[in-house]
N, CA, C and O atoms as a GROMACS GRO file, in nm:
protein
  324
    1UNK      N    1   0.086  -0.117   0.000
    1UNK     CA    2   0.000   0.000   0.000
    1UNK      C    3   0.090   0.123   0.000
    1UNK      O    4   0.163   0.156   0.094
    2UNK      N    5   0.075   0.193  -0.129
    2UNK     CA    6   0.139   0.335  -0.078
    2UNK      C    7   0.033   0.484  -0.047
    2UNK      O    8  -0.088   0.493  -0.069
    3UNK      N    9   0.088   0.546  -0.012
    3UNK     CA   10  -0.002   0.671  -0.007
    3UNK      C   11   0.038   0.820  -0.114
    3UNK      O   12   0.144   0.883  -0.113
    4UNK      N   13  -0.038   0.835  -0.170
    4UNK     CA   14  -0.015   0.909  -0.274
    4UNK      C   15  -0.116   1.081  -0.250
    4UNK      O   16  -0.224   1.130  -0.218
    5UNK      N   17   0.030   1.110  -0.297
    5UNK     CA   18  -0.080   1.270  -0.260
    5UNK      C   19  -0.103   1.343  -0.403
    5UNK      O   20  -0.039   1.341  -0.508
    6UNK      N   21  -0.195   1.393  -0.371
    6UNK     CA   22  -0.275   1.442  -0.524
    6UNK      C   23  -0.259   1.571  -0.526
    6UNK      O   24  -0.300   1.640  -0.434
    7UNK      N   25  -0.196   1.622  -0.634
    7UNK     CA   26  -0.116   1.811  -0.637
    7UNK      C   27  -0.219   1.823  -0.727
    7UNK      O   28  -0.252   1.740  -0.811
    8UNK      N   29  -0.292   1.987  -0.693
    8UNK     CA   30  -0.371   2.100  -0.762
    8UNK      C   31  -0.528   2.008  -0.763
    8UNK      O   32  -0.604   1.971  -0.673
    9UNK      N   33  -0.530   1.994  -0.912
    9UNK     CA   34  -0.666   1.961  -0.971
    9UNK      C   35  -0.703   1.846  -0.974
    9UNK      O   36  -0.818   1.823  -1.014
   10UNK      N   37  -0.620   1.743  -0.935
   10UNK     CA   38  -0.591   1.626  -0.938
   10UNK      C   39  -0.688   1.572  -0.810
   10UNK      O   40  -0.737   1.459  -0.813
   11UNK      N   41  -0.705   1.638  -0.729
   11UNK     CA   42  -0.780   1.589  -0.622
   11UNK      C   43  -0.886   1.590  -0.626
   11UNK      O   44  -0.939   1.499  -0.562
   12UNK      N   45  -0.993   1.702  -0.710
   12UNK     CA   46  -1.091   1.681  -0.721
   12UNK      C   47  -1.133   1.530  -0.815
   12UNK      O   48  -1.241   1.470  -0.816
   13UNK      N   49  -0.989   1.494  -0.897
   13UNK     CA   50  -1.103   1.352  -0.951
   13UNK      C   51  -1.116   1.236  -0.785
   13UNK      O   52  -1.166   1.128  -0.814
   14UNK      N   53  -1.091   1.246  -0.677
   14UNK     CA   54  -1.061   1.165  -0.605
   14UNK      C   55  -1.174   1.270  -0.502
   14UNK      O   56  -1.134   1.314  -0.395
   15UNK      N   57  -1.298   1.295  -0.549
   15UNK     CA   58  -1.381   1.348  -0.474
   15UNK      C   59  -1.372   1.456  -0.377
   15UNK      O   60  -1.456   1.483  -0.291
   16UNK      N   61  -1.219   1.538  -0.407
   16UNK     CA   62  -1.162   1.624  -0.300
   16UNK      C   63  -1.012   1.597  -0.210
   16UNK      O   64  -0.931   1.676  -0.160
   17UNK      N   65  -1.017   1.465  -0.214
   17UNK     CA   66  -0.907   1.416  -0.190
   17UNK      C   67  -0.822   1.474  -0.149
   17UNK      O   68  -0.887   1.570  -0.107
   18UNK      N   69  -0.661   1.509  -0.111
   18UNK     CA   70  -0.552   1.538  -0.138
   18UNK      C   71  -0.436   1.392  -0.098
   18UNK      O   72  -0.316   1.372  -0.112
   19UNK      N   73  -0.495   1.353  -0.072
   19UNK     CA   74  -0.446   1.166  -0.050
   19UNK      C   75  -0.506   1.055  -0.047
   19UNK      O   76  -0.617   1.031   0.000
   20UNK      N   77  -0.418   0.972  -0.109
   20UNK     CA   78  -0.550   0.839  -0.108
   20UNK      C   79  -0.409   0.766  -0.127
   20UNK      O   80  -0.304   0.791  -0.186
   21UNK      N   81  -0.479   0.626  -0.016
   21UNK     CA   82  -0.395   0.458   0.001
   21UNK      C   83  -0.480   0.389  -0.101
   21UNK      O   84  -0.602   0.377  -0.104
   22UNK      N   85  -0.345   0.325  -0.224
   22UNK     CA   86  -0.369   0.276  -0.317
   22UNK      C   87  -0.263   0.131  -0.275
   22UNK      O   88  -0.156   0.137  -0.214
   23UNK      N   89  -0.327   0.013  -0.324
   23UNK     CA   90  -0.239  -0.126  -0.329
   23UNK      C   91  -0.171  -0.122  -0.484
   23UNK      O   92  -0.235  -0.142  -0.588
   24UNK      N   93  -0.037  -0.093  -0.477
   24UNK     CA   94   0.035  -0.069  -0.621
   24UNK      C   95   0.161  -0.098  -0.593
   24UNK      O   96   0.229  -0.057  -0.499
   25UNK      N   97   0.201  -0.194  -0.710
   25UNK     CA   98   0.323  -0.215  -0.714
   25UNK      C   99   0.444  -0.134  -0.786
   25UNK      O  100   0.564  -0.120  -0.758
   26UNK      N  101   0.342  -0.074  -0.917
   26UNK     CA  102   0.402   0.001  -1.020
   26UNK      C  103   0.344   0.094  -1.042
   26UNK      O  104   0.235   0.111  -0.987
   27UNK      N  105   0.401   0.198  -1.140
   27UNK     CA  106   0.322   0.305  -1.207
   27UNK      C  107   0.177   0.265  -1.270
   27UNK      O  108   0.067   0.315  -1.246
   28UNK      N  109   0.216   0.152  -1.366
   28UNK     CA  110   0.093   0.078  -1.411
   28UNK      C  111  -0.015   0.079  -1.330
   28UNK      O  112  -0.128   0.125  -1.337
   29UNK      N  113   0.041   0.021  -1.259
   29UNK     CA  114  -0.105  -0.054  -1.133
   29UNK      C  115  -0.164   0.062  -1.018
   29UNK      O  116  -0.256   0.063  -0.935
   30UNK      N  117  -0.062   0.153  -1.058
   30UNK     CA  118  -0.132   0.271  -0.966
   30UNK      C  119  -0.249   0.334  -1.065
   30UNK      O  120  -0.350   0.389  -1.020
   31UNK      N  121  -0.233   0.323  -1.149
   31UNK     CA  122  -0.289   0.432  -1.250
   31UNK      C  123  -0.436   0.324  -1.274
   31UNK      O  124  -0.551   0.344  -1.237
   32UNK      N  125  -0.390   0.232  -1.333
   32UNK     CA  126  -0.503   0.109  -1.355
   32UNK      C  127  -0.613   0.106  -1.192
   32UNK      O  128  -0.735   0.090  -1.199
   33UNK      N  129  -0.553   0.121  -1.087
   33UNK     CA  130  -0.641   0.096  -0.992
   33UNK      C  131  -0.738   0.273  -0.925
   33UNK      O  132  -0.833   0.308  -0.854
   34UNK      N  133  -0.637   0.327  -1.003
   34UNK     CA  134  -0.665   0.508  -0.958
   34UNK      C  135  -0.768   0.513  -1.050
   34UNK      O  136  -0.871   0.573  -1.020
   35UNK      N  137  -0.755   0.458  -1.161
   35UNK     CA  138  -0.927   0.467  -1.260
   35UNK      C  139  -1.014   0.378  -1.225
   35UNK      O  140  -1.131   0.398  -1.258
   36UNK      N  141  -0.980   0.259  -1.150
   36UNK     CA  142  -1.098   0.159  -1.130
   36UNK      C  143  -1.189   0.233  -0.986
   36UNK      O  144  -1.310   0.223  -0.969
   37UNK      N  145  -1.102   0.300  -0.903
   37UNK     CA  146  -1.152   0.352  -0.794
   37UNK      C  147  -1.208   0.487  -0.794
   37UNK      O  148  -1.299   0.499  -0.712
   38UNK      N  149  -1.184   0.583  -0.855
   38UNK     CA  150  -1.216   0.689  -0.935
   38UNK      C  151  -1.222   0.740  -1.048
   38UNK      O  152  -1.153   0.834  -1.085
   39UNK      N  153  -1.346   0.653  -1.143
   39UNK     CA  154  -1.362   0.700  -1.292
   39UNK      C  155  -1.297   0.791  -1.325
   39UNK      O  156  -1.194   0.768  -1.389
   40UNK      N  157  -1.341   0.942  -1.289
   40UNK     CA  158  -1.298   1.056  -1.310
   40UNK      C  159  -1.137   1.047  -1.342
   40UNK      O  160  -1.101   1.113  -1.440
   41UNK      N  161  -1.061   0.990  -1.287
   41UNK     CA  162  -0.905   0.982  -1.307
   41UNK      C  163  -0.864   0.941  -1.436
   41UNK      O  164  -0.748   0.978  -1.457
   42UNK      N  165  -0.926   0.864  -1.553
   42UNK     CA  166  -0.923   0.797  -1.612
   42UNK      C  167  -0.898   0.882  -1.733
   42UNK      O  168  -0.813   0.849  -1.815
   43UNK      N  169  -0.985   1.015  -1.748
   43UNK     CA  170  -0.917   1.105  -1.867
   43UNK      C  171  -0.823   1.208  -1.834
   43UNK      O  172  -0.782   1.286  -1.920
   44UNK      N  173  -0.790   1.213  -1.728
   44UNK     CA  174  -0.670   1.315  -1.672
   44UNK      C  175  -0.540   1.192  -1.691
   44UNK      O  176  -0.431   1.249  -1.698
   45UNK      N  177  -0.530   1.064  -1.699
   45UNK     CA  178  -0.462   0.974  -1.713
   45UNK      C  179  -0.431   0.972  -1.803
   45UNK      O  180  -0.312   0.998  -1.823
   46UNK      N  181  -0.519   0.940  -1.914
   46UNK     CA  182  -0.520   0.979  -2.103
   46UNK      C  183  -0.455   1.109  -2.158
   46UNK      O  184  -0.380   1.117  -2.255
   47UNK      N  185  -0.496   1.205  -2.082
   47UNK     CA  186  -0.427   1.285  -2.061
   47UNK      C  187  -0.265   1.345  -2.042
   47UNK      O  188  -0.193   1.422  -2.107
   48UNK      N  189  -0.250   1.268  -1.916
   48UNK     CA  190  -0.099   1.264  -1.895
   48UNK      C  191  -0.082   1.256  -1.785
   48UNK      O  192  -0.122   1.368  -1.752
   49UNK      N  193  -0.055   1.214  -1.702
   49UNK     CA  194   0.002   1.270  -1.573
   49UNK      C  195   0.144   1.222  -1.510
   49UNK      O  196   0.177   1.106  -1.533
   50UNK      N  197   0.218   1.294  -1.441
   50UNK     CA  198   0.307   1.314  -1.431
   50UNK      C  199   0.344   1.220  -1.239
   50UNK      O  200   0.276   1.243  -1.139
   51UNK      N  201   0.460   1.125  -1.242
   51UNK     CA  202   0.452   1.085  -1.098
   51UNK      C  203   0.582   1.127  -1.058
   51UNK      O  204   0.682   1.113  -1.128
   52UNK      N  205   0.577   1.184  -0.932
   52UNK     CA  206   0.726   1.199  -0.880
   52UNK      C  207   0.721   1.126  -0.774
   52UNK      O  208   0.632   1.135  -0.691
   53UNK      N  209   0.844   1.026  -0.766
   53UNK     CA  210   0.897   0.920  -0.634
   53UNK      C  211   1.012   0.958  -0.610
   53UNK      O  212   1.113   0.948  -0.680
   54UNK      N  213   0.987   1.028  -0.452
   54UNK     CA  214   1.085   1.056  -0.340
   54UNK      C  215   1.193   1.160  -0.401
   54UNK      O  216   1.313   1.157  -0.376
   55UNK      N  217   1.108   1.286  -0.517
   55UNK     CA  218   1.148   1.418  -0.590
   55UNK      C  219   1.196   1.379  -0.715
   55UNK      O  220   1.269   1.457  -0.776
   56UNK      N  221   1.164   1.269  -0.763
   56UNK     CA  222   1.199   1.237  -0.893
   56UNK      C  223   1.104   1.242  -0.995
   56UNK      O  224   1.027   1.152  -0.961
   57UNK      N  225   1.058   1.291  -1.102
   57UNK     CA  226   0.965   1.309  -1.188
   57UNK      C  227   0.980   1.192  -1.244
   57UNK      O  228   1.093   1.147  -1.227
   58UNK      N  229   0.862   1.080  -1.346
   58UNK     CA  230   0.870   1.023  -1.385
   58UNK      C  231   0.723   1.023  -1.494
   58UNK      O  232   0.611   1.027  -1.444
   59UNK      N  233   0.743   1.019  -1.655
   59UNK     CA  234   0.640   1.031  -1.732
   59UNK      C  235   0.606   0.941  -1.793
   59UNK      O  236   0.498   0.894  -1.757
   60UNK      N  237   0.666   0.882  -1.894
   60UNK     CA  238   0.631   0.781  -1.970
   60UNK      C  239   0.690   0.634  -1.850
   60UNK      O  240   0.661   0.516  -1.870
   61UNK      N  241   0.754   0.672  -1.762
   61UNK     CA  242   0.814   0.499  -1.709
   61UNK      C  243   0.711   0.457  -1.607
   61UNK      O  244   0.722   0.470  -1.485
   62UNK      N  245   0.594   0.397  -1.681
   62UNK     CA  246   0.478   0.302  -1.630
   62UNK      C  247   0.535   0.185  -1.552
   62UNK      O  248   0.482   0.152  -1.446
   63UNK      N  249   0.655   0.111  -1.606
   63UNK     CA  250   0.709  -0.019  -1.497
   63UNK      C  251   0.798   0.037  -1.417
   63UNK      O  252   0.900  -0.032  -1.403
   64UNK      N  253   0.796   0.147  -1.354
   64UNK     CA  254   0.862   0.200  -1.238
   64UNK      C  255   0.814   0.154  -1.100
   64UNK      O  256   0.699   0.188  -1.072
   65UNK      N  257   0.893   0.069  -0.990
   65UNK     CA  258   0.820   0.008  -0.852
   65UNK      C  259   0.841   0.135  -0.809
   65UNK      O  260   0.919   0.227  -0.836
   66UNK      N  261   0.727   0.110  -0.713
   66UNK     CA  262   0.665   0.203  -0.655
   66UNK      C  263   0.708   0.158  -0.504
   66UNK      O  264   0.642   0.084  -0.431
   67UNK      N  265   0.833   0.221  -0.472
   67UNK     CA  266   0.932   0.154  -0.282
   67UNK      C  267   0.819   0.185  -0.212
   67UNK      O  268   0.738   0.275  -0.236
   68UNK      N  269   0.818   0.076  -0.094
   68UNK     CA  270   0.750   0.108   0.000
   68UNK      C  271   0.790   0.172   0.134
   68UNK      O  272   0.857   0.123   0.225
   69UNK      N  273   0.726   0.311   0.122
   69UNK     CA  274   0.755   0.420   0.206
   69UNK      C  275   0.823   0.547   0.125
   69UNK      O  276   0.887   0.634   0.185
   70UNK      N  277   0.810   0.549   0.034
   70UNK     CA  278   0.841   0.671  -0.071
   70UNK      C  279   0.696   0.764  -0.089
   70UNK      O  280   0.576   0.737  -0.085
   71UNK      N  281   0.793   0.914  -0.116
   71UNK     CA  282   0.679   0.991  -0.124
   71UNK      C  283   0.651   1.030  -0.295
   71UNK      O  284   0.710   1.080  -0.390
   72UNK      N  285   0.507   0.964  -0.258
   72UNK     CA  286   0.442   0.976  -0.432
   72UNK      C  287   0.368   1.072  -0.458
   72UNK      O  288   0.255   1.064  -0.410
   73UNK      N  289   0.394   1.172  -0.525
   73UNK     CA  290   0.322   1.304  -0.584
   73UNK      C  291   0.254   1.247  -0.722
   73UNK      O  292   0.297   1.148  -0.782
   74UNK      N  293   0.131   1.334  -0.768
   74UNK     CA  294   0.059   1.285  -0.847
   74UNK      C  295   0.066   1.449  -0.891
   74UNK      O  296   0.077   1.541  -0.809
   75UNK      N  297   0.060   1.465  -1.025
   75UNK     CA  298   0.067   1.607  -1.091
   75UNK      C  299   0.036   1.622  -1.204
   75UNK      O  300   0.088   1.528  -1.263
   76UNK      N  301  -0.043   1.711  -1.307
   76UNK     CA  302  -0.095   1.761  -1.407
   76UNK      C  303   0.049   1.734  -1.483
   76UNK      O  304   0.152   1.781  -1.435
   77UNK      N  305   0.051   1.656  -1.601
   77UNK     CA  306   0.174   1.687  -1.693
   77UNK      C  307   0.238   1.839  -1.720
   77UNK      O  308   0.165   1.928  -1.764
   78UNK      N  309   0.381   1.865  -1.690
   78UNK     CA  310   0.388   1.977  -1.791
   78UNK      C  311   0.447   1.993  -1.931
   78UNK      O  312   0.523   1.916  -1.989
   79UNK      N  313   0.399   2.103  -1.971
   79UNK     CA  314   0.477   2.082  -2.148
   79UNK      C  315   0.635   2.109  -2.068
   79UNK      O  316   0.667   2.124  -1.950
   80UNK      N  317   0.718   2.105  -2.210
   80UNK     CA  318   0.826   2.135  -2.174
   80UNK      C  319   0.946   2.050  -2.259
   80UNK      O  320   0.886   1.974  -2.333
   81UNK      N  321   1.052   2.038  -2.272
   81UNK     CA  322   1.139   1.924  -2.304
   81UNK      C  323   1.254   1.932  -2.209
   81UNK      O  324   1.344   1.848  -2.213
   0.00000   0.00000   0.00000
């Protein structure tokens, strides 16, 4: 189980949220279970979103483990290169 905190707009798909305990091993399975538990997450996902573990940004790396006891930020993609 990690605990994931939800930055800006991101919380309203999680009913207001600013944290929620998710069972995830990976980026994948966070995201896959963050839409099964809150529809709403599901086109902000399609979308893009952006994970940082323990200040590390991470975008496209979906098979990234997810340590247990790391701090997981959840964030609006930004443009940028």
């Amino acid at each position: 189980m990690v605990e994931v905190t939800l930055w800006g707009s991101l919380s309203a798909a999680a009913g207001g949220q600013s944290k929620v305990d998710i069972e995830a091993k990976d980026i994948r399975e966070l995201f896959r279970k963050l839409a099964e538990q809150y529809p709403a997450f599901e086109p902000l996902i399609d979308r893009g979103v952006a994970v940082a573990i323990d200040g590390t940004i991470y975008r496209d790396t979906w098979s990234k483990e997810l340590p247990p006891g790391a701090e997981i930020f959840l964030l609006p993609r930004l443009a940028g290169g």
